[in-house]
Phi, psi and omega in degrees: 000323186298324170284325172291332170280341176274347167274337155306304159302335183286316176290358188287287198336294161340266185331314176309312199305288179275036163246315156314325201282302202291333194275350217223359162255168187299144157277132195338110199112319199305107156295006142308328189321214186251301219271010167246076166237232190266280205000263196295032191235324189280296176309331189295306202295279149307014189281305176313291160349299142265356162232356173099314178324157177243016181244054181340345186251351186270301182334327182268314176290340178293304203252305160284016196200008188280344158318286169322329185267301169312335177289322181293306176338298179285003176269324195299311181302284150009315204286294165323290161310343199269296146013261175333293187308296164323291185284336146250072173274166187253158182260097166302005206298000000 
């Protein structure tokens, strides 16, 4: 009984938390917003330019993200392997 009620209060808190979290971000549109700053006005503008690609979108990800972009690789590959070891463990029984 004990568990269960301690898994309820968890998931409430969880929820409170990120509807507090969903409530605190900007609104949809907004020029204001973070992601409408210098950055990406810079990739549009100079992107061809500075990294050579004719595909603005490969550009940011090759070249201006690419740090970013191998770490998302390496958690996925991470992911996996951990995936694969798991499903062929042997029963040593």
């Amino acid at each position: 009984m004990l568990r269960i009620v301690f898994s309820i209060l968890l998931t409430t808190i969880i929820i409170v938390g990120l509807l507090i979290g969903v409530s605190e971000l900007p609104e949809f549109g907004d020029p204001d917003n973070p992601a409408h700053n210098y950055v990406s006005k810079r990739y549009v503008e100079k992107g061809v330019e500075e990294a050579g690609g004719l595909n603005i979108v490969t550009d940011i990800i090759l070249d201006y993200r690419a740090f970013d972009t191998f770490g998302e690789a390496t958690v996925l590959f991470t992911g996996v392997i951990a995936v694969m070891v798991v499903l062929n463990r042997k029963d040593e029984r």
